[in-house]
C-alpha positions as CSV (number, residue, x, y, z in Angstrom):
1,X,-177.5,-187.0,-109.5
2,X,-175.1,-189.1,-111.5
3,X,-176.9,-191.3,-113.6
4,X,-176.1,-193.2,-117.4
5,X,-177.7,-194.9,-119.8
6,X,-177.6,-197.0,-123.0
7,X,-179.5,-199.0,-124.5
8,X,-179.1,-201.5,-127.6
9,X,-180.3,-204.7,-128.6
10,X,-178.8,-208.3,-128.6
11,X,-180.1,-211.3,-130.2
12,X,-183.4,-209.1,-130.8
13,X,-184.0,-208.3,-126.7
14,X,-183.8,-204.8,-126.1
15,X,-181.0,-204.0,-122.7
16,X,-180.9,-201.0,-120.6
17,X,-177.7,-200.5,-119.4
18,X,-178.1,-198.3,-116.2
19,X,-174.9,-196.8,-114.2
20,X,-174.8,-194.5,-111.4
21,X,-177.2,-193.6,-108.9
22,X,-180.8,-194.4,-108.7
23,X,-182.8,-191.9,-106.2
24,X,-185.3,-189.3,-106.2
25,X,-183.4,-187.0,-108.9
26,X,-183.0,-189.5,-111.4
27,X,-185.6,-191.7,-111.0
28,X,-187.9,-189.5,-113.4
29,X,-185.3,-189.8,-116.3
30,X,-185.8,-193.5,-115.4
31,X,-188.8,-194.1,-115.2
32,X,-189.0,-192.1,-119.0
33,X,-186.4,-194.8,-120.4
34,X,-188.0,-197.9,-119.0
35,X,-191.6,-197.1,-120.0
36,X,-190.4,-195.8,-123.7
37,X,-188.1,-199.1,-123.9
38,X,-190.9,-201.5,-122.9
39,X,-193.1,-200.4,-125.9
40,X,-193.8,-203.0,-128.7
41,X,-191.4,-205.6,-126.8
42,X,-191.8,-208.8,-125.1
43,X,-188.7,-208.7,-123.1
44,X,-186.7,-206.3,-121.6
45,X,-183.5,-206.9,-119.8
46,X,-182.4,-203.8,-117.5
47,X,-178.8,-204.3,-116.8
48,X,-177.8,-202.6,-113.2
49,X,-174.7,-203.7,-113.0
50,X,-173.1,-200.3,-112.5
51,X,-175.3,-198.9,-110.4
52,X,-173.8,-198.1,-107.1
53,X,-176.6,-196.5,-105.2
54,X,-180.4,-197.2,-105.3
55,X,-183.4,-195.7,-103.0
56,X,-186.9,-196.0,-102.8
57,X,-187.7,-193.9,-105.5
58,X,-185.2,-195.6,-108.0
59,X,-186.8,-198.6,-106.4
60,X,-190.4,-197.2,-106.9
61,X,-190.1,-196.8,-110.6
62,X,-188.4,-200.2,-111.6
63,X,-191.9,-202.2,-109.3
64,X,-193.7,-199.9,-111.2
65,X,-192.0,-200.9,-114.6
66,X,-192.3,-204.6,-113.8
67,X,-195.8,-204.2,-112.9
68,X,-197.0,-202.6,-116.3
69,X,-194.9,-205.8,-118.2
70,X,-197.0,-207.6,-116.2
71,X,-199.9,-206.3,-116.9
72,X,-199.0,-206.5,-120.5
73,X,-197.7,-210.4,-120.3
74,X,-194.4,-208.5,-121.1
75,X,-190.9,-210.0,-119.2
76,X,-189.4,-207.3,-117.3
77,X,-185.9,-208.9,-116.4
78,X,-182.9,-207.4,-113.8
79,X,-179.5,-207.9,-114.1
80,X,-177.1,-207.4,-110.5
81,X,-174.9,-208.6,-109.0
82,X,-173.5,-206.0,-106.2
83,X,-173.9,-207.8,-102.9
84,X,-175.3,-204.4,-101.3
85,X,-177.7,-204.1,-104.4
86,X,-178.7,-208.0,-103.9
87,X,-179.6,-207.7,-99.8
88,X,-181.7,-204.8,-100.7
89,X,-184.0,-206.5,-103.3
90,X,-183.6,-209.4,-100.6
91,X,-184.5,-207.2,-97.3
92,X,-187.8,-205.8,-99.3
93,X,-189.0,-208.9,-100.6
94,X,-188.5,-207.6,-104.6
95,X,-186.1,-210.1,-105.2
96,X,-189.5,-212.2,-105.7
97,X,-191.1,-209.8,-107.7
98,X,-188.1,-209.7,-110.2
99,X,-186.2,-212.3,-112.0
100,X,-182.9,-211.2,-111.2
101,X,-180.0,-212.8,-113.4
102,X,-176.3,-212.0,-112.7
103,X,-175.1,-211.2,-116.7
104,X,-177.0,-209.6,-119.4
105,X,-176.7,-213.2,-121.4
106,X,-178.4,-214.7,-119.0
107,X,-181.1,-212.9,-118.5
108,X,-181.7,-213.1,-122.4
109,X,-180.9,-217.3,-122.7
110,X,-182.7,-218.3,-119.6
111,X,-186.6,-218.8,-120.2
């Protein structure tokens, strides 16, 4: 049930930093942020870098997250790079849903 996060802004893109554990108890919290931090913006970087430990749920929200930018012709964009993390997105076949960058400057450079 450990789970942190900050957000800010760089070069106008909003970032969610996100540490800790994404599962079934945090995943509300989550899912709170995301759709709060994805009003009024045409890109938004989530930066998972520190997050040791997802699940469905955690994964649940952040499908459901891409899929309302989508909807909106808004960019949802992933930051990881944890091997573990990585297969995972791999094994379910997300890692084509998501563009998946492995810094936060990337993910708010690369068009």
């Amino acid at each position: 049930m450990n789970l942190s996060i900050a957000i800010d802004s760089v070069e106008g893109v909003k970032v969610v930093h996100i540490g800790g554990e994404l599962d079934v108890y945090t995943a509300p919290q989550l899912r709170e942020i995301l759709t709060e931090a994805l009003e009024g913006r045409d890109r938004l970087v989530v930066d998972l870098l520190r997050v040791q430990f997802i699940d469905s749920t955690g994964l649940g929200v952040l499908v459901a997250s891409q899929q309302k930018a989508h909807a909106s012709s808004q960019d949802l964009r992933l930051v990881l790079d944890d091997p573990y993390l990585l297969k995972i997105f791999r094994i379910t076949g997300f890692d084509g849903v998501f563009s998946i960058f492995p810094q936060v400057t990337d993910a708010i450079h690369n068009n």
